[in-house]
N, C-alpha and C positions, 0 to 999 in steps of 0.2 A: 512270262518266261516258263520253260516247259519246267515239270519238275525232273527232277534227277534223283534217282537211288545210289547210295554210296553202301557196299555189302560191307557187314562189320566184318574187325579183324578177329581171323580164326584163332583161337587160345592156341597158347603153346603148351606140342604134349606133357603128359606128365613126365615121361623119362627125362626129356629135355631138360624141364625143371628139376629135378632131382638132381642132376647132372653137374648142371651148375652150381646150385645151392653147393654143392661138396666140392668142387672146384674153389667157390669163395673161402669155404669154411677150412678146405686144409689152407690157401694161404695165408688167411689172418692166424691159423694155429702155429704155421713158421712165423711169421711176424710174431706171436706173443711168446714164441720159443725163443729167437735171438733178443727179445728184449727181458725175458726175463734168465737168462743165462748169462748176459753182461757184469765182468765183474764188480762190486759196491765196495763203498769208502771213498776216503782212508777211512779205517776204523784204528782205537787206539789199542795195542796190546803191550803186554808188558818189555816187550821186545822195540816198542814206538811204534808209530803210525803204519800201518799195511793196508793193501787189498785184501778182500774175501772172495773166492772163488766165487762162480754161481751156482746153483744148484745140479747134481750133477746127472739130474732125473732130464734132462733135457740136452744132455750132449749127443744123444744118438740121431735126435731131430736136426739139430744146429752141424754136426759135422757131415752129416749128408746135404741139407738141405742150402748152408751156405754158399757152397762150392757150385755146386750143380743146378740152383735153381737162384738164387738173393744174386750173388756176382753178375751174372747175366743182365738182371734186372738193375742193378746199381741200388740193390736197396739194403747195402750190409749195413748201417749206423743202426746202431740198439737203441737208440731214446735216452741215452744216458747223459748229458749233457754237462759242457763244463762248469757253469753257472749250479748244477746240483750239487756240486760236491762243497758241504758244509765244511770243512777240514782244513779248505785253504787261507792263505793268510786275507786279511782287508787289506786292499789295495786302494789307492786312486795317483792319479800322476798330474804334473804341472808340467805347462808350457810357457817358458818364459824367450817370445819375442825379442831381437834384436837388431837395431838399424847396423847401416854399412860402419860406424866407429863403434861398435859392439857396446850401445848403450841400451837396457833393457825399454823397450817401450810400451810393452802389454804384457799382461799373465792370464794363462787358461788355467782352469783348473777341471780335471774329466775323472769322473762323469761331473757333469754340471748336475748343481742340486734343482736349476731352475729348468732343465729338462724334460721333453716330453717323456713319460715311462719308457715307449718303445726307443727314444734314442738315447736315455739311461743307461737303459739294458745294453745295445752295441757298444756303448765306451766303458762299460763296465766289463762286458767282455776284453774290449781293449787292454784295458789296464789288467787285468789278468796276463792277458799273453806278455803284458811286457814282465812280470814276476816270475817266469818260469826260469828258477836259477836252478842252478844243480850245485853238486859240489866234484871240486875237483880231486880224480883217483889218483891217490899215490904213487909216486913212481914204483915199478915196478924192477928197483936197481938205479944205478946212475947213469945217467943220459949226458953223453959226451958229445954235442952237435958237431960237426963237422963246418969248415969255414962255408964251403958251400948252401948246405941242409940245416938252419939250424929254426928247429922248432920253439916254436913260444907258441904261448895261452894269455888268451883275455882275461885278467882274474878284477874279484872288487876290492881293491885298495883301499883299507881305511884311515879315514883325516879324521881331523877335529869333530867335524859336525855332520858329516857324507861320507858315502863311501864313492869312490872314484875308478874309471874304468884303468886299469892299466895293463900293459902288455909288458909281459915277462919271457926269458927262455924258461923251457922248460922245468932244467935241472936246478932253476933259482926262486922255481914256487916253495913259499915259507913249506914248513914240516914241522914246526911246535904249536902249530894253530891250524881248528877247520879252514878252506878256503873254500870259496864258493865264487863260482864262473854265472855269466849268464846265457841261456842257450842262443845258437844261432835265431830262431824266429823271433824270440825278442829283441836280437842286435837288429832283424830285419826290420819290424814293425817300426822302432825307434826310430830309425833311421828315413822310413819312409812316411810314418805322417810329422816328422821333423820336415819333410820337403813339403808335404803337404799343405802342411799349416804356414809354410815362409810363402808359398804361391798363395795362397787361399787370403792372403794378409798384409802381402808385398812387405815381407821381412826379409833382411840380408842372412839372417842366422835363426835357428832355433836351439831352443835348450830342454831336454827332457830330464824331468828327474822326477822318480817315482817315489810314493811313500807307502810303508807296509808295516804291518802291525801283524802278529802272529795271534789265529784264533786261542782262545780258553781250551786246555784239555778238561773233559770231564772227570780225570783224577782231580782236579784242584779242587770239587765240592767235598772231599775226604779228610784235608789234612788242615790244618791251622791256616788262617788268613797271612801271619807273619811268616810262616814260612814257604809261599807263593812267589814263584820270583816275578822279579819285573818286566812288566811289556812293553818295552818303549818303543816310540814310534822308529824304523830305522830308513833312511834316507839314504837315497842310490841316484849318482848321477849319471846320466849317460852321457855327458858332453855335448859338444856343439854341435847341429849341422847344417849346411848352408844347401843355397836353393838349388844350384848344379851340382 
């Protein structure tokens, strides 16, 4: 076979290379600018739980540079993740299974401790999303619905041993006690791998109900063990839901 010369590749100039190199270099400096500008916490003040600003040595990078140059890219998330944040309460939730005479015939319980890590981590995210309560704002005066319009709120109804979803008008949420609603993404989640898990298992009904436990403040390393209050486990159900 003849032989054949193949001519090397000519190096790339030096400007060239320069060039680049500081092209990569400011955008990993915007990337460590929005990641470290993202607000942190909760942290605890005497006021309760809050965010902490970020640093404010990097808002003149992050408010030019997100607009104008990260949006375009789709690359605004800071690395700040909901799984980091140490503050929030433990969570894990059940699923209790039900044939067509609403007789329970299996239970999940998520995250599964016999779990691979990485699908751990997804139902423990899960169960996160389904905890995002808030609490509900005061009326702002008396709210006198009209026969047509009349507003109500999903609030959690306390029983015996659960708390329970119930729907109220407005102007007849308690006012002598916190109440606490749960947000719509949790009603969604609930409600959709409720259908999930009745296909996934050929059940006529699903039942979710979550359990949650509020983390330790680090004021309690400070003051007497007896005068700690108690953390008990508190129990929220979402009700049924079936597979249409």
């Amino acid at each position: 076979m003849p032989n054949i010369a193949f001519d090397a590749p000519r190096p790339l100039p030096l400007a060239l290379k320069i060039l680049g190199s500081a092209v990569v270099g400011v955008h990993l400096l915007i990337i460590a600018a929005l990641a470290l500008g993202a607000p942190s916490g909760e942290w605890y003040t005497p006021m309760g739980p809050s965010m902490a600003e970020g640093p404010q040595f990097v808002r003149p990078v992050t408010d030019v540079a997100v607009p104008g140059y990260l949006e375009p890219l789709r690359l605004t998330h800071n690395y700040h993740f909901a799984s980091n944040h140490t503050a929030q309460a433990g969570v894990y939730f059940e699923v209790h299974l039900k044939d067509k005479d609403g007789q329970r015939i299996k239970t999940f319980k998520f995250p599964d401790d016999k779990a691979l890590p990485w699908i751990r981590h997804r139902q423990q995210l899960l169960a996160q999303g389904l905890a995002q309560d808030q609490p509900v704002p005061p009326p702002q005066g008396e709210v006198l619905p009209g026969l047509q319009n009349k507003v109500e709120l999903t609030i959690w109804e306390p029983g015996d041993q659960e708390m329970r979803l119930k729907r109220v008008p407005q102007h007849l949420v308690p006012r002598d006690r916190p109440v606490m609603m749960p947000s719509e993404w949790s009603l969604t989640l609930a409600k959709s791998y409720a259908r999930y898990m009745c296909g996934a298992h050929h059940a006529a009904a699903a039942e979710i109900v979550r359990h949650t436990r509020d983390s330790w403040q680090p004021g309690f390393l400070f003051i007497p063990r007896e005068a700690i209050p108690p953390n008990d486990t508190l129990v929220c159900n979402f009700g049924e839901f079936t597979r249409d």
